[in-house]
N, C-alpha and C positions, 0 to 999 in steps of 0.2 A: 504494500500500500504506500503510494506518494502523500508524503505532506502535502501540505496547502503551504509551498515557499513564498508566496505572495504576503501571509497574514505571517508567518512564524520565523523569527528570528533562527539564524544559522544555533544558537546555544541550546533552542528550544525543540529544534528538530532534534540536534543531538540528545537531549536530555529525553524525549519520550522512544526514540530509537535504543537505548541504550539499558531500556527494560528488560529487552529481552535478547541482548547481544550475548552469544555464546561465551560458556564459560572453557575456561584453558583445556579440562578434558571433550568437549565438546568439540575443540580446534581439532587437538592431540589426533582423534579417528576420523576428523574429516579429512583430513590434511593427510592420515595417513604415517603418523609421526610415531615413532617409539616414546615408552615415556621416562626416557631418560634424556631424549632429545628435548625438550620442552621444560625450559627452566620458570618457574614459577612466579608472578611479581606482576600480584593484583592482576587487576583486568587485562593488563597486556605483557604477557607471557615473554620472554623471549626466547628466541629459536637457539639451540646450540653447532652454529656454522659446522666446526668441526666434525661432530658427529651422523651430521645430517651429510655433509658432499661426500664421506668416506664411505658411508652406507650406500649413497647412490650415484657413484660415482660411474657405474658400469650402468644405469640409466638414459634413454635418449633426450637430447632438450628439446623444449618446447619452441612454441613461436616468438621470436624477439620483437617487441613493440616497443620503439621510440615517443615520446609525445614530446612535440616543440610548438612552436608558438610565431610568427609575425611580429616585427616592431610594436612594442606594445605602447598604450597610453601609461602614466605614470600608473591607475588603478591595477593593472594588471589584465591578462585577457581571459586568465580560467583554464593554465594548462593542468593545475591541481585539480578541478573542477572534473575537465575534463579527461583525464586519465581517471578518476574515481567511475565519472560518468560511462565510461569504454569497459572498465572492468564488469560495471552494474550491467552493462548492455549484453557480455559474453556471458557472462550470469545468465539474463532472460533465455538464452539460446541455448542453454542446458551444456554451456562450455566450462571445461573446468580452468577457471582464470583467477590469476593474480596481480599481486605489482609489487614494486616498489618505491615508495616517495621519501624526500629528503624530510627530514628532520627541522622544523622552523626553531627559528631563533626569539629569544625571548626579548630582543631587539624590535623588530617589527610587529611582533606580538603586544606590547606594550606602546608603540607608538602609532601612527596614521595609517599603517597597510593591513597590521591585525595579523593575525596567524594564516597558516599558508595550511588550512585543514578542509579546501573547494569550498562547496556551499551548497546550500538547499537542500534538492535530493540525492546531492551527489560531493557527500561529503562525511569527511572520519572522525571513524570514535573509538576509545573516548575522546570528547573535544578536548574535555579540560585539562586529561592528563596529556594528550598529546601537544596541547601548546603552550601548556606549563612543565616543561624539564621532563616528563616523560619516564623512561628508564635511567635515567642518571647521565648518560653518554657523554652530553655538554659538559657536567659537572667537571668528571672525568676528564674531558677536554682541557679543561681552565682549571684543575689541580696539576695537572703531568705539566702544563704549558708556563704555569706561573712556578712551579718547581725549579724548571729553569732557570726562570731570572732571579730566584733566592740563591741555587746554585753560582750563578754569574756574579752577584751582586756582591755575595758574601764572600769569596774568592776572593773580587775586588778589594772588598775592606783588608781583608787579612793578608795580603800582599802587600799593600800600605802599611800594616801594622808593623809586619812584620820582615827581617832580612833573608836570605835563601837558606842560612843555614839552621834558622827559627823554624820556618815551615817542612822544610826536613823531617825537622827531628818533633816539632808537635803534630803533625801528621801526615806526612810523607808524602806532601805536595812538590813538585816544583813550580816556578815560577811562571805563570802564561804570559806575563808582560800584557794586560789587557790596554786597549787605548780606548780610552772614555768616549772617545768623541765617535768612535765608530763600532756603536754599538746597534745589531742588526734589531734583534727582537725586541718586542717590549711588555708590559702586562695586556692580559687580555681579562674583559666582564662581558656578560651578555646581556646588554643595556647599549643603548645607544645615548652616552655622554662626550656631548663635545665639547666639553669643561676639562675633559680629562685626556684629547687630544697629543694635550702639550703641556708637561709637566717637569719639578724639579725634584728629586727625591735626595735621602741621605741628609737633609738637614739635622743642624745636633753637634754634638761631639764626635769623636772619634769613634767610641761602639756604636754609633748609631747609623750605621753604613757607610755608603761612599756616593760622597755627593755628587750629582753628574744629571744633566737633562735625560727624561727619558719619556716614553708614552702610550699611550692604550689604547686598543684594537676592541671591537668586538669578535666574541668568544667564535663566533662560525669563520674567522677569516685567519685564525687560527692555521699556521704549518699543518699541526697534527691532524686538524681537521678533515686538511687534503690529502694526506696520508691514508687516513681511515678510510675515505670515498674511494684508493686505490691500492690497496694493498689486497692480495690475494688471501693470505693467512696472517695467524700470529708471526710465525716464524718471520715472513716478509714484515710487518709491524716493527719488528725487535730490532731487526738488521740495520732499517734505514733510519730507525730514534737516535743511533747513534753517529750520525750524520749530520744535524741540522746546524747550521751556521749559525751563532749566538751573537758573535762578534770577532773582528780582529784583532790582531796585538799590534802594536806599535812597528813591526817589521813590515805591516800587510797582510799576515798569515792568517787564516782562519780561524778561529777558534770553535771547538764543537762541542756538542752536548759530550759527546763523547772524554774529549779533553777533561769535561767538570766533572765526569766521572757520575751523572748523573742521567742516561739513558735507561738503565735498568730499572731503576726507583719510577722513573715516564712510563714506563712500559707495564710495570705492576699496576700504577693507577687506570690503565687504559685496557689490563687484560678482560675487561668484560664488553666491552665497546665494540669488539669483533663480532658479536652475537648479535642480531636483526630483533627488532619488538615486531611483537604482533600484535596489529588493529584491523579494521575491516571499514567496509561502508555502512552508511545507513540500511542497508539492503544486504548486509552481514556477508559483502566478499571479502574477502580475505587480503591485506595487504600489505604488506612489512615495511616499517621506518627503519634507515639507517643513513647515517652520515649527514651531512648538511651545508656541505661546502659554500664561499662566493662564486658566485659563478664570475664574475667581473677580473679577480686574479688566480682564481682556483678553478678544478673542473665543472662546480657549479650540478654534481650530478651525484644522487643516491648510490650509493656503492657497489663496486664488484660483486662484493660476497653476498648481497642483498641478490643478484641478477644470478648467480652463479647456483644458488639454490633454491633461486624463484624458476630459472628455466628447468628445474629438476623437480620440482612440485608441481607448475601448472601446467598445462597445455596452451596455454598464453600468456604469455608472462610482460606485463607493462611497466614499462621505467619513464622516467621524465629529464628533461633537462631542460636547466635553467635559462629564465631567459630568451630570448629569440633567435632561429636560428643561426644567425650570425655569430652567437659566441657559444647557445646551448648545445644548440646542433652540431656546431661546427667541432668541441671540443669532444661530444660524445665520441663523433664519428673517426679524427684524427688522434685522440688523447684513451678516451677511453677504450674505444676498441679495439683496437692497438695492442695496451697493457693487459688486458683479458684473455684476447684471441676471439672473445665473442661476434658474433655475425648478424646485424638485425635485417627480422627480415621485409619492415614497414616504418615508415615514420607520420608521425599525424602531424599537420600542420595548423593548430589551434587559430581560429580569425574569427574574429568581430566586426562586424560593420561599421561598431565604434569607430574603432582603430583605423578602419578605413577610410572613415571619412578625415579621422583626422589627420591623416598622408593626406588626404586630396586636398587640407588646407584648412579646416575645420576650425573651429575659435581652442585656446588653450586649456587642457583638460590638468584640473588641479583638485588633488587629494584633499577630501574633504569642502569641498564646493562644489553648489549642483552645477549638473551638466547642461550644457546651452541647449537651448530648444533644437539644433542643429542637428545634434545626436539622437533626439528622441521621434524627429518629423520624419519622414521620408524624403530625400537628397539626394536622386539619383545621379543627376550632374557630380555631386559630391562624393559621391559614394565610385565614382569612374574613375576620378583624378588620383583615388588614394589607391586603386588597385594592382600598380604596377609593384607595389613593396611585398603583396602577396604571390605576384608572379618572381618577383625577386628570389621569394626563401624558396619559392618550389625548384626556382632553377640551381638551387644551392641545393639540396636535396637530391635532385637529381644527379649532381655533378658527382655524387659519393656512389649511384648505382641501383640506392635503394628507393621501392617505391613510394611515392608522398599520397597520403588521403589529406584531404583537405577537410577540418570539420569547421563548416560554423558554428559556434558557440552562437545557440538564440537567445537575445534579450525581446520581453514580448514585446519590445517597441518595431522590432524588426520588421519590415513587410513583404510581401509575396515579391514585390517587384524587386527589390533588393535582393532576398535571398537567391530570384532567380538570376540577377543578374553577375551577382557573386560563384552561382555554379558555371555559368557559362564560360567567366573570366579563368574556372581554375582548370576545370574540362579543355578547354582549349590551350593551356600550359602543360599538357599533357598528365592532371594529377585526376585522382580518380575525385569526388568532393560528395560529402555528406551532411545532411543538416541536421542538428540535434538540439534535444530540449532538455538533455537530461539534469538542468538545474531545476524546471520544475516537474518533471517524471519521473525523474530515475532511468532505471534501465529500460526502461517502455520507453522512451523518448530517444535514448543511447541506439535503440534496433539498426536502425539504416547506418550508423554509424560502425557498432557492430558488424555487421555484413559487409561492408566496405574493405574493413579491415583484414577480416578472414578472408576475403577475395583476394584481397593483397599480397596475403601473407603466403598463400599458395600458387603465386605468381614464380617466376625463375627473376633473380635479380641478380647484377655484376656486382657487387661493393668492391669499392678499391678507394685506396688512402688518395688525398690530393697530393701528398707531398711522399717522397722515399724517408729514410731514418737517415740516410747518407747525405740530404740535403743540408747545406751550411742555412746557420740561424737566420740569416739578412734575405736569403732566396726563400725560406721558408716561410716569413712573413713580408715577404711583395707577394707571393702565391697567393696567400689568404685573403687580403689587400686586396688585390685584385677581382680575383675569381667570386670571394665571400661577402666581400664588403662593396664591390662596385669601383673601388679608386682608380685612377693613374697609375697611383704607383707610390713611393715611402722614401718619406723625407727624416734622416736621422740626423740628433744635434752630434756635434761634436763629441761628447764627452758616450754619446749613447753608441755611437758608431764605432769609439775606439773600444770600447767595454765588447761588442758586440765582435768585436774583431779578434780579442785575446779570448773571449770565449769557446771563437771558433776554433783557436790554435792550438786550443787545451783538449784534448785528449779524452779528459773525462768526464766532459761535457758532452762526449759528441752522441751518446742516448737518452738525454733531458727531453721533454717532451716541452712542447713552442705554447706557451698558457695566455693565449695577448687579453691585456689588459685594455680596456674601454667600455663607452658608457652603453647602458643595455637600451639606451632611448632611441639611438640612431643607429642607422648604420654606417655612421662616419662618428671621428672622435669628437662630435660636439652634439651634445644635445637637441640640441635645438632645432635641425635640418633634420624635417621628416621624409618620407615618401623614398626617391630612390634618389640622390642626390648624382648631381653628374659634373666632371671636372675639376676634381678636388685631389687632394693627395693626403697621405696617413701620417700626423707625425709623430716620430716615435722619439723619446724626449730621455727614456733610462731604461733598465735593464734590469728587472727583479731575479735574486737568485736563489731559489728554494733546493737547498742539498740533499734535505731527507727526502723531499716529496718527489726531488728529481726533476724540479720545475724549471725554465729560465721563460720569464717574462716582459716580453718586451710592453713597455706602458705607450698609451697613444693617448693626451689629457692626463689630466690629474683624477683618481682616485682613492678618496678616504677612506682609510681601513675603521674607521670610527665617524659610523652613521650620528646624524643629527635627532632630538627627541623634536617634534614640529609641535605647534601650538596647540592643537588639540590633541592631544592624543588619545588613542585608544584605553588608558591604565584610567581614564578619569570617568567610563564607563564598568568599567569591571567592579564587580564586589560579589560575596558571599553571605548569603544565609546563615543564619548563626545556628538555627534549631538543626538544619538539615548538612548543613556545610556543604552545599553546591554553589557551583562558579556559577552567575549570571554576567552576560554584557560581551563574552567574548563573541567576536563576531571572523 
């Protein structure tokens, strides 16, 4: 049975769905699980990775489902939505389907966007534990991560305290010569405080640390975060902890978690984090949280091991990536599939007519302000101008081999003439396109959509990388540039060119995976140019270097690892029942 999402808050749907949401043994013989495999913890269970791929390792996999999404407006366009809604749809059809979605941050959760749990009928539960901390994972995240900078920090002091043959003999350190001023990492919360951007710590005396600028990230943007979204097992986890670049010493030389002697202790806070939680939809399918990366300088996509024994459980197994395909898509298909080996065998390309219109030119769509009558009337003129951005990501889609369904996300402002004229635009780009309601039906609304997809998936497809692993980093990103983003071509500053040059000459860089950093708004590095921008060039300005995760990041614009809290936010909605201790207000 579908809510009535028109009259009933996203909390409220969740709250009367969640009556009779299956309990962990209920999961345990659906799913087919041993019940050692299924580790216990309240209403969502977690999976135990390791014993589960070992068991069914000699199993075939299922169907791989991509969902990506079109340039979106700041609100977002509903690729959570609609991968919930896709799962709910293979459901109706008597298919045995799952997924996997990333894990939200209590960042956006508390401020203007809200938690990333879809919406209406096509949306996860529990709400409130999955967009309140969940199984711990974050926690975990921002112990193992701020571990380090204690380990850092306090090194630091006690190398000032003390001379080389003090620290010897009190505890058989030697000296890393750290340089204050180039220090990579900094603390991470999962809060979006831009108060705490840019900070001085160590104030005090002498015990009271070592004074030196330093500053704070939100917890999802996190090294370890991106690790977690690709590391195959523990084993791989453990190897690469002791790898991540903290800071240099005064020579230039790296300094690593390893160095402080402090990977193992990371690695104990994080041994549970390999494990996937179990949630479902409203409509009680099945669907595992794991990881939660940026997609902006991370891979922005729910994990391996989430994919690796969802295509061992379902018979279609659905993942998401962040963002539009320009950087979701784009990293899935070069970044994550890659590291895996996995092979998808569909991608959905999430669009709004929203969105469309506002590429054709539409008035400025801002979080937390209603939408101009422009988006809510019928606009075909408008609705034409914006549609080249959707023709855009299907031809990015294609370029990879794999098939694109195109789903409209319906809002019921939508109308016949738009929706048809949106199928025509993506049919003629060669993607197959489906229309769906499943924000107010659920899986009855998902059908056509559904069927699209299994039509797809039973297609023959080429997938092939855009780039070789043998490509130097400057050739690998004019590719992307190019072919991804629409540019001319990439224009590097000085300081980012020669960075980008000694990277190439080094050796043990040359299997870093290419993670470009830019805004999810456009498909050029500036916000503000919607639709398909033409005559432009990409600039690339630095060169981010992630040792554990394996990353190098070329940045194009500046972006802040330490989101803003916006004037209204979301936390000034939220509160709890005191009789009952239920969340209301998250949305």
């Amino acid at each position: 049975m579908a809510y009535d999402a028109t009259k009933m808050k996203d909390w409220q749907i969740a709250e009367a769905a969640e009556v009779n949401m299956p309990t962990t043994e209920v999961w345990r013989e659906r799913l087919g699980l041993e019940k050692d495999e299924v580790i216990p913890y309240g209403r969502t269970p977690k999976l135990d990775f390791l014993k589960i791929i070992e068991r069914l390792k000699g199993k075939p996999d299922g169907k791989y489902i991509e969902v990506t999404a079109i340039t979106p407006t700041p609100l977002g366009e509903g690729k959570s939505t609609t991968s919930l809604g896709l799962m709910e749809g293979l459901g109706k059809r008597g298919l045995n389907a799952g997924g996997c979605l990333r894990q939200p941050s209590g960042g956006p959760t508390m401020n203007v966007k809200g938690t990333a749990a879809g919406g209406g009928n096509a949306l996860l539960i529990p709400m409130t534990e999955f967009s309140m901390g969940l199984t711990g994972d974050i926690n975990d995240i921002m112990n193992a991560h701020n571990l380090a900078m204690i380990a850092l920090t306090a090194r630091m002091q006690h190398e000032r305290n003390y001379n080389d043959e003090q620290l010897a003999r009190l505890s058989k350190m030697r000296r890393l010569d750290i340089d204050p001023t180039k220090v990579e990492m900094g603390w991470i919360m999962d809060f979006c405080a831009q108060s705490l951007r840019n900070i001085v710590i160590g104030l005090g005396g002498r015990m009271d640390g070592f004074m030196m600028q330093s500053k704070f990230a939100i917890a999802v943007s996190s090294e370890l975060m991106a690790m977690l979204s690709i590391v195959r097992d523990l084993a791989d986890l453990r190897e690469r902890m002791d790898k991540i670049t903290v800071a240099f010493d005064k020579s230039g030389n790296p300094v690593t978690t390893g160095d402080l002697e402090v990977g193992g202790a990371m690695t104990a806070w994080m041994r549970n984090t390999i494990n996937p939680t179990l949630c479902c939809s409203v409509e009680y399918q099945p669907c595992m949280v794991h990881a939660g990366p940026f997609a902006n300088i991370a891979v922005g996509q729910s994990s391996i091991i989430g994919d690796r024994i969802g295509l061992k459980m379902f018979d279609y197994h659905v993942t998401e990536s962040g963002f539009a395909a320009d950087i979701g898509f784009e990293k899935f298909w070069n970044v994550k599939c890659r590291l895996s080996g996995l092979t998808p065998h569909v991608s959905v390309l999430t669009t709004t007519i929203r969105a469309l219109k506002m590429h054709g030119g539409g008035p400025k769509v801002i979080p937390g302000v209603a939408l101009s009558a422009a988006y809510t009337k019928e606009d075909l003129g408008l609705l034409e101008k914006g549609l080249p951005n959707m023709v855009h990501h299907i031809n990015t889609i294609r370029a990879s081999g794999i098939n694109p369904v195109v789903c409209v996300n319906c809002f019921h402002t939508d109308t016949k003439a738009e929706i048809a004229m949106v199928r025509k635009a993506a049919e003629d780009a060669g993607a197959r396109c489906a229309v769906s309601t499943h924000w107010a039906d659920g899986g009855d609304g998902a059908l056509e959509l559904a069927d699209a997809v299994v039509e797809a998936c039973n297609d023959e497809n080429d997938f092939k990388f855009l780039y070789p692993l043998e490509m130097k980093l400057r050739e690998r990103v004019e590719k992307i540039a190019k072919v991804v983003y629409g540019a001319d071509g990439v224009s590097w500053t000085a300081d980012a060119e020669n960075k980008a040059k000694m990277l190439e000459d080094d050796p043990q860089y040359g299997d870093y995976a290419t993670m470009m950093v830019k805004t999810h708004l456009s498909l050029t590095h500036a916000p503000a140019l919607k639709g398909v921008p033409k005559g432009w060039t990409l600039p690339i300005r630095d060169i981010l270097i992630y040792s554990g995760a394996k990353f190098l990041c070329p940045c194009a614009g500046t972006i802040s690892l330490m989101p803003g809290t916006g004037s209204n936010p979301a936390f000034r909605r939220v509160d709890v029942d005191v009789k009952t201790g239920k969340v209301s207000g998250l949305f």
